[in-house]
Gaussian input, Z-matrix of N, CA and C with variables (Angstrom, degrees):
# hf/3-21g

backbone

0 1
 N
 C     1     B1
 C     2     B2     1     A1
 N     3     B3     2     A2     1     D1
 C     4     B4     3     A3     2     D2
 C     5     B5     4     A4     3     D3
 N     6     B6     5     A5     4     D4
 C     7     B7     6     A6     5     D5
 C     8     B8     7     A7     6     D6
 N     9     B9     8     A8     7     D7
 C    10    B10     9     A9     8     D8
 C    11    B11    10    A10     9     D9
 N    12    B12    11    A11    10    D10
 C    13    B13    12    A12    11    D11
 C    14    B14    13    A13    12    D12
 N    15    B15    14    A14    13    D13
 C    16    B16    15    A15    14    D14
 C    17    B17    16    A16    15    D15
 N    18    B18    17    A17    16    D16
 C    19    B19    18    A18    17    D17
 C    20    B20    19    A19    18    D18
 N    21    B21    20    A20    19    D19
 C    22    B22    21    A21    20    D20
 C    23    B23    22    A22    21    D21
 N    24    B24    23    A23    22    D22
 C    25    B25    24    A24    23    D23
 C    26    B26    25    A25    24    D24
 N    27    B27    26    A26    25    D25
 C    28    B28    27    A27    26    D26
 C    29    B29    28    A28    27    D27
 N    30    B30    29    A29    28    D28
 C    31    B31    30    A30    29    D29
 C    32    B32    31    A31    30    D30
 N    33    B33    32    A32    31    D31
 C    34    B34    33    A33    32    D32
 C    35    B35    34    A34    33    D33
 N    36    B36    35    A35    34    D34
 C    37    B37    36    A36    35    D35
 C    38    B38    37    A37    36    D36
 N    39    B39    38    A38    37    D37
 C    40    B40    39    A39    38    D38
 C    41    B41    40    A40    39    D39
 N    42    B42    41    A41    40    D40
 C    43    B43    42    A42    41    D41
 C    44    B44    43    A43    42    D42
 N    45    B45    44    A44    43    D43
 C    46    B46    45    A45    44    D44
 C    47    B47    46    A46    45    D45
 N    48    B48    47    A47    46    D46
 C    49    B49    48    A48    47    D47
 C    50    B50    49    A49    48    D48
 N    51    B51    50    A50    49    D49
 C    52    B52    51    A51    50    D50
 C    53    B53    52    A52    51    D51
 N    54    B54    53    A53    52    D52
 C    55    B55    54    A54    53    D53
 C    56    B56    55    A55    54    D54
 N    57    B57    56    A56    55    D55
 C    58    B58    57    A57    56    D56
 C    59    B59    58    A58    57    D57
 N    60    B60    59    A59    58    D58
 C    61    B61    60    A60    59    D59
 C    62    B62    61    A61    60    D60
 N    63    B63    62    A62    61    D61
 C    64    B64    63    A63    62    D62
 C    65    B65    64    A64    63    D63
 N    66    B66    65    A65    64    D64
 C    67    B67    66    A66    65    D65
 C    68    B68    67    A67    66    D66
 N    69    B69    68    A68    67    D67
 C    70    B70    69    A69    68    D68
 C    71    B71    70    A70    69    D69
 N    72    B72    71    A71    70    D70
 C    73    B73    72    A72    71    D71
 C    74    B74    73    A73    72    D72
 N    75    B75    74    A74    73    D73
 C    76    B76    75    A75    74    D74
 C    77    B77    76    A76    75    D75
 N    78    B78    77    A77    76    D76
 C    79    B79    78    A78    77    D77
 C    80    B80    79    A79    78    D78
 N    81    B81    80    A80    79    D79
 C    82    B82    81    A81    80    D80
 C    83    B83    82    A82    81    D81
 N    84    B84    83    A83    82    D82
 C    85    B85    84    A84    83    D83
 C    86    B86    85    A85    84    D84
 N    87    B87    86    A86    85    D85
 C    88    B88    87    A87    86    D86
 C    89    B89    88    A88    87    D87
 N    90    B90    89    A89    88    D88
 C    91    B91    90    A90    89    D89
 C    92    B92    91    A91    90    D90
 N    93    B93    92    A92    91    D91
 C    94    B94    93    A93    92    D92
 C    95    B95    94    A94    93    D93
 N    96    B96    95    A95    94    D94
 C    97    B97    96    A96    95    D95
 C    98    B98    97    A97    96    D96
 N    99    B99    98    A98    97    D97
 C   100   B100    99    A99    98    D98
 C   101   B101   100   A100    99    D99
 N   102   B102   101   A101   100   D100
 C   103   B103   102   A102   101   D101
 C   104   B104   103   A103   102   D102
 N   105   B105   104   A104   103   D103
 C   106   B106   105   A105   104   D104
 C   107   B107   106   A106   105   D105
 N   108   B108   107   A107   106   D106
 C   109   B109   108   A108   107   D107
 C   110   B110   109   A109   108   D108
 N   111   B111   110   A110   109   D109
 C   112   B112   111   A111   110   D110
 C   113   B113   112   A112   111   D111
 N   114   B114   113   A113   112   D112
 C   115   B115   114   A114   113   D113
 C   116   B116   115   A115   114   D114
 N   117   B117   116   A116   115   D115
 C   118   B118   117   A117   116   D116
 C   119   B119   118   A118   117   D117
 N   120   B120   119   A119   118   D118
 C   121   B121   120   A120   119   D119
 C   122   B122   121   A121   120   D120
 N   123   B123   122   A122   121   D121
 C   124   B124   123   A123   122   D122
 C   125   B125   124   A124   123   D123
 N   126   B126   125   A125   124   D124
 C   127   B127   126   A126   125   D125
 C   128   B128   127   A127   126   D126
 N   129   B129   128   A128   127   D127
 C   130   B130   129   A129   128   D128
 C   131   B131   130   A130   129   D129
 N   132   B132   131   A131   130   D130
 C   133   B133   132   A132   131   D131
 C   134   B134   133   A133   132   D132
 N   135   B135   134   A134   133   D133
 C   136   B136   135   A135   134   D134
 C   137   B137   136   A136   135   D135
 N   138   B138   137   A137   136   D136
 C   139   B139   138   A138   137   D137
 C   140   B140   139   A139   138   D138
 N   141   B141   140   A140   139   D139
 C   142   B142   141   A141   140   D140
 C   143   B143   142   A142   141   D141
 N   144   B144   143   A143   142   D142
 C   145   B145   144   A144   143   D143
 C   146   B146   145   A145   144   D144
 N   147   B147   146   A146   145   D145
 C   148   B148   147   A147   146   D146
 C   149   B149   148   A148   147   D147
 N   150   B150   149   A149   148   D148
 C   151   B151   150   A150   149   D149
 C   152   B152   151   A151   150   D150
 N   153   B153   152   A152   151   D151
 C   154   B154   153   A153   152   D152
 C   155   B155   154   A154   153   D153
 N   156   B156   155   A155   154   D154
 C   157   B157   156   A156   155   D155
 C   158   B158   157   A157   156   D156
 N   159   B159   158   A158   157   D157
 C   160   B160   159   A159   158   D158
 C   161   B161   160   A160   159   D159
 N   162   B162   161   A161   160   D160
 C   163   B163   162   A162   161   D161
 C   164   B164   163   A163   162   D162
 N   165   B165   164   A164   163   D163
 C   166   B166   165   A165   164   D164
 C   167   B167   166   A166   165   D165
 N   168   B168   167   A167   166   D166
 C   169   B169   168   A168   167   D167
 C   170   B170   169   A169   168   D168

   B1=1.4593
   B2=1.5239
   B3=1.2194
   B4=2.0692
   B5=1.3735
   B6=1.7879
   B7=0.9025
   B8=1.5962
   B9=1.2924
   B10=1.4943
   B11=2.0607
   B12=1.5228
   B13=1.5989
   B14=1.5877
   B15=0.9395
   B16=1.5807
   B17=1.5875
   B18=1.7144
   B19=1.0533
   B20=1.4098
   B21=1.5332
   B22=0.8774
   B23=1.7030
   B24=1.3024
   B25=1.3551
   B26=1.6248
   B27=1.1746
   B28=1.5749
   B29=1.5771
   B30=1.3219
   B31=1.6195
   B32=1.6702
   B33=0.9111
   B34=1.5988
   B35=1.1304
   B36=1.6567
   B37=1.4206
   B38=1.5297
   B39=1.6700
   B40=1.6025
   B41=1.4604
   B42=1.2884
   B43=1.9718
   B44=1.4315
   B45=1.3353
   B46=1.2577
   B47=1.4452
   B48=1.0579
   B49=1.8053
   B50=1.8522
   B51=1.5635
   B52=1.8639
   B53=1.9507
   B54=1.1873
   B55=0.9286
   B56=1.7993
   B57=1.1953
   B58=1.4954
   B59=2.1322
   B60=1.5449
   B61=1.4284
   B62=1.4748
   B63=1.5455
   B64=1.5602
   B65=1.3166
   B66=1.3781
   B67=0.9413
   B68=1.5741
   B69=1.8869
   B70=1.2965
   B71=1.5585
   B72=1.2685
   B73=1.3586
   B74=1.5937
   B75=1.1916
   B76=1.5449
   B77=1.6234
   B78=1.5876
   B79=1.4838
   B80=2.0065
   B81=1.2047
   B82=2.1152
   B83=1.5889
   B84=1.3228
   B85=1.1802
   B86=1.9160
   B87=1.5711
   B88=1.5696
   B89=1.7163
   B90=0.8931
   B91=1.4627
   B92=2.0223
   B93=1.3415
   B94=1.9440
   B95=1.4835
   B96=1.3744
   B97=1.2213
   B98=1.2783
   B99=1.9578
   B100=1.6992
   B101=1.6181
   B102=2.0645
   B103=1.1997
   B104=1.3579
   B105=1.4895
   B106=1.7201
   B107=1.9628
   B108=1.1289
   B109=1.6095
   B110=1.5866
   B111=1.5200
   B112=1.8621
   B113=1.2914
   B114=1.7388
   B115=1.3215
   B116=1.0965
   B117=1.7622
   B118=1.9264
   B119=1.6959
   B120=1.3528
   B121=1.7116
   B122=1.4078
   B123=2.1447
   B124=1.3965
   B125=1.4686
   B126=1.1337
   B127=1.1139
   B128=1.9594
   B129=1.1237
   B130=1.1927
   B131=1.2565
   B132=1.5422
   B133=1.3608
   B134=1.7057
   B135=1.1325
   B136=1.6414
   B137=1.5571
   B138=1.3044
   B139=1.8445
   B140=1.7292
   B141=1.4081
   B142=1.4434
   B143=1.7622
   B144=1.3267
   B145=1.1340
   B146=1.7467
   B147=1.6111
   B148=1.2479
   B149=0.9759
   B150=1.6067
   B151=1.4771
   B152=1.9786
   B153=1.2368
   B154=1.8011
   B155=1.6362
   B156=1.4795
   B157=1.4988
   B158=1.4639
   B159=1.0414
   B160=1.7930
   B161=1.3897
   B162=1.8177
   B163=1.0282
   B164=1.4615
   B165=1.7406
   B166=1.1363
   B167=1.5936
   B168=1.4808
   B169=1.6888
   B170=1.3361
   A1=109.17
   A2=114.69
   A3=120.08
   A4=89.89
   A5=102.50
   A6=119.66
   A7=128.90
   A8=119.23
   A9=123.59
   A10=79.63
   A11=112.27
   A12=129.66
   A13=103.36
   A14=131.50
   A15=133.95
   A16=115.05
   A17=114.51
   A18=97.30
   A19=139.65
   A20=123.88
   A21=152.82
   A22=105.72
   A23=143.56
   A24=125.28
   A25=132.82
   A26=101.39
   A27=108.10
   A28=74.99
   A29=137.78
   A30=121.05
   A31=114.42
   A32=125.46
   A33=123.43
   A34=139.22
   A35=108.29
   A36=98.43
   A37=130.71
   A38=111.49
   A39=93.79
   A40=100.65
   A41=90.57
   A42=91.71
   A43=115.07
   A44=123.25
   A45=142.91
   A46=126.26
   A47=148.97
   A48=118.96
   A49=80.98
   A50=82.60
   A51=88.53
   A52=101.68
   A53=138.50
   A54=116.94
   A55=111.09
   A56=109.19
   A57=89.17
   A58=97.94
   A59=97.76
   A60=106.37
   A61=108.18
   A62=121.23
   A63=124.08
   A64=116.47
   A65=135.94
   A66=159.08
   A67=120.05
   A68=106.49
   A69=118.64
   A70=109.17
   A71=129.42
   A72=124.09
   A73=117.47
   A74=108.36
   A75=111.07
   A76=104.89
   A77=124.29
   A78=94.38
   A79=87.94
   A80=105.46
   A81=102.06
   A82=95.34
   A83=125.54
   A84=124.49
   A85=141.00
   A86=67.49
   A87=69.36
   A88=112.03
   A89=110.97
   A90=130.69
   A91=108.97
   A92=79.38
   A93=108.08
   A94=86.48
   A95=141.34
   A96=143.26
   A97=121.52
   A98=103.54
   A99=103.25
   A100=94.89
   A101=126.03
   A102=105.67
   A103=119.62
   A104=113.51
   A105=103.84
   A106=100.25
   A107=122.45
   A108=119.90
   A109=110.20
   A110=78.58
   A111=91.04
   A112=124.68
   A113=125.20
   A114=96.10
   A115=112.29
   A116=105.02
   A117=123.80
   A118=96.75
   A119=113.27
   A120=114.99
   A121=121.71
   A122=90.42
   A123=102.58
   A124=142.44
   A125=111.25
   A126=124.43
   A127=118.34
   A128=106.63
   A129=109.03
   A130=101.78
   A131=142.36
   A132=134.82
   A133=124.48
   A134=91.92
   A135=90.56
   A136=90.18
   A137=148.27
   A138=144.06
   A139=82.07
   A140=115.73
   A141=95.27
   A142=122.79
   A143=106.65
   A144=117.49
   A145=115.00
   A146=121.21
   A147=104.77
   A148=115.90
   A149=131.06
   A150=133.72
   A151=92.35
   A152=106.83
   A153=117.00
   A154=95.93
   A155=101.10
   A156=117.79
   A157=104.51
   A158=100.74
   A159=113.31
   A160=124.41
   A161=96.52
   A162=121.36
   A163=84.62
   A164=135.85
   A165=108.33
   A166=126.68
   A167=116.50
   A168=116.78
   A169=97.83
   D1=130.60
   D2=176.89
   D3=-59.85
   D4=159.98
   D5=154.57
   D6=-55.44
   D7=147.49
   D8=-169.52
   D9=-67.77
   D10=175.57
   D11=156.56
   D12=-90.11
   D13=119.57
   D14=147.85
   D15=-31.93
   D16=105.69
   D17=158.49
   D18=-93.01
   D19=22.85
   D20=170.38
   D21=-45.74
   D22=103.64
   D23=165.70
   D24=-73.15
   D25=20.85
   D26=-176.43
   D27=-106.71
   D28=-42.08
   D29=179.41
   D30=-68.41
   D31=14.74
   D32=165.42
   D33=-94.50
   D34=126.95
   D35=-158.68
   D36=-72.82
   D37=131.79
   D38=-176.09
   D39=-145.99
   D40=167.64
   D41=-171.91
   D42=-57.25
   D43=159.66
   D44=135.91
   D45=-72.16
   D46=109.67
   D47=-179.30
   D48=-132.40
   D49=127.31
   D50=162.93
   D51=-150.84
   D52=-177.06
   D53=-157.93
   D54=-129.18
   D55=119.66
   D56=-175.31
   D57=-125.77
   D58=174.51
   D59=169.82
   D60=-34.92
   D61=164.11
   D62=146.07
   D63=-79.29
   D64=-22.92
   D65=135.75
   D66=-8.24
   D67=-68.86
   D68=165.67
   D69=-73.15
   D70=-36.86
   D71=-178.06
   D72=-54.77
   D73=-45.34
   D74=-175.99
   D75=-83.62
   D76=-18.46
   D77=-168.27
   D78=-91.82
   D79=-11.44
   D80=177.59
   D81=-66.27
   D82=-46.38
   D83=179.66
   D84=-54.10
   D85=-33.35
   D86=168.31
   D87=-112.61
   D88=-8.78
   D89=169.36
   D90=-46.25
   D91=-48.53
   D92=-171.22
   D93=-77.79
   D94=-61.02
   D95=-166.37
   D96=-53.41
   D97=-36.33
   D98=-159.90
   D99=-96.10
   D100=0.44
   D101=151.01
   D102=-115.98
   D103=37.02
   D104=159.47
   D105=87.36
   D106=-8.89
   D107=170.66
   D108=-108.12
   D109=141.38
   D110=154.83
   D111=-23.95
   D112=169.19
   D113=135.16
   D114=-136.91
   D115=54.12
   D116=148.98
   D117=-80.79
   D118=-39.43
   D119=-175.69
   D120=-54.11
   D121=-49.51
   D122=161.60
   D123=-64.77
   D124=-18.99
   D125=175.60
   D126=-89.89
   D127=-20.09
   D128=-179.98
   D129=-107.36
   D130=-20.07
   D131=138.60
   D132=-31.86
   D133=-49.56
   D134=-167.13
   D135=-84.33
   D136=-43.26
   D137=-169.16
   D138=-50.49
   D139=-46.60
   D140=-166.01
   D141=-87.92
   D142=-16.77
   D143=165.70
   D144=-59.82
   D145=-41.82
   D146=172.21
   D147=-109.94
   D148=34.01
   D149=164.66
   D150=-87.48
   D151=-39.70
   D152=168.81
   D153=-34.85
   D154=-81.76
   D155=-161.00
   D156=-46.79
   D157=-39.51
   D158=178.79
   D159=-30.08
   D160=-75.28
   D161=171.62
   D162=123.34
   D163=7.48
   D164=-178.65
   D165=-95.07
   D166=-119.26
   D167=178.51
   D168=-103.73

Protein backbone atom coordinates (compact mmCIF):
# COMPACT_ATOMS: atom_id res chain seq x y z
CA UNK A 1 0.00 0.00 0.00
CA UNK A 2 1.62 3.87 -0.93
CA UNK A 3 2.20 5.98 1.51
CA UNK A 4 -0.84 8.01 2.88
CA UNK A 5 0.08 12.29 1.71
CA UNK A 6 0.65 14.23 4.94
CA UNK A 7 -2.00 16.41 5.66
CA UNK A 8 -0.07 18.32 7.83
CA UNK A 9 0.66 21.88 6.06
CA UNK A 10 3.97 22.53 7.51
CA UNK A 11 4.64 19.14 5.24
CA UNK A 12 3.96 20.96 1.92
CA UNK A 13 6.08 21.51 -0.53
CA UNK A 14 7.06 25.14 -1.20
CA UNK A 15 9.83 27.17 -2.54
CA UNK A 16 12.79 28.54 -0.98
CA UNK A 17 14.04 31.60 -3.11
CA UNK A 18 17.17 33.35 -1.62
CA UNK A 19 19.81 34.71 -3.83
CA UNK A 20 23.18 33.55 -4.62
CA UNK A 21 26.10 34.21 -7.47
CA UNK A 22 25.60 32.33 -10.98
CA UNK A 23 28.83 31.45 -10.32
CA UNK A 24 27.79 29.54 -7.02
CA UNK A 25 24.67 28.20 -8.75
CA UNK A 26 26.35 26.27 -11.44
CA UNK A 27 29.39 24.99 -9.48
CA UNK A 28 26.28 23.54 -6.48
CA UNK A 29 24.82 22.26 -9.62
CA UNK A 30 27.07 20.35 -10.94
CA UNK A 31 28.61 19.52 -7.73
CA UNK A 32 24.99 17.68 -6.97
CA UNK A 33 25.28 16.16 -10.53
CA UNK A 34 28.91 14.74 -10.44
CA UNK A 35 27.49 12.69 -7.18
CA UNK A 36 24.19 11.43 -8.51
CA UNK A 37 21.86 13.77 -5.80
CA UNK A 38 19.51 16.43 -5.97
CA UNK A 39 20.23 19.52 -4.72
CA UNK A 40 16.83 19.42 -2.54
CA UNK A 41 18.98 16.21 -1.03
CA UNK A 42 21.86 18.49 -1.05
CA UNK A 43 20.61 21.07 0.45
CA UNK A 44 18.80 19.43 3.17
CA UNK A 45 21.93 17.29 3.84
CA UNK A 46 24.08 19.99 4.61
CA UNK A 47 20.89 22.22 6.94
CA UNK A 48 21.35 18.96 8.76
CA UNK A 49 24.88 18.51 8.70
CA UNK A 50 25.36 21.99 10.43
CA UNK A 51 22.40 21.89 12.70
CA UNK A 52 24.94 18.55 13.91
CA UNK A 53 27.90 20.95 14.01
CA UNK A 54 25.65 23.36 15.67
CA UNK A 55 24.66 21.55 18.34
CA UNK A 56 21.12 22.24 17.22
CA UNK A 57 17.67 20.13 16.22
Amino acid sequence: MADEPSLDPLDAIVSLNFKITERERRSFKVWCAERGISQVEAFRKGVELLRTQAGGT
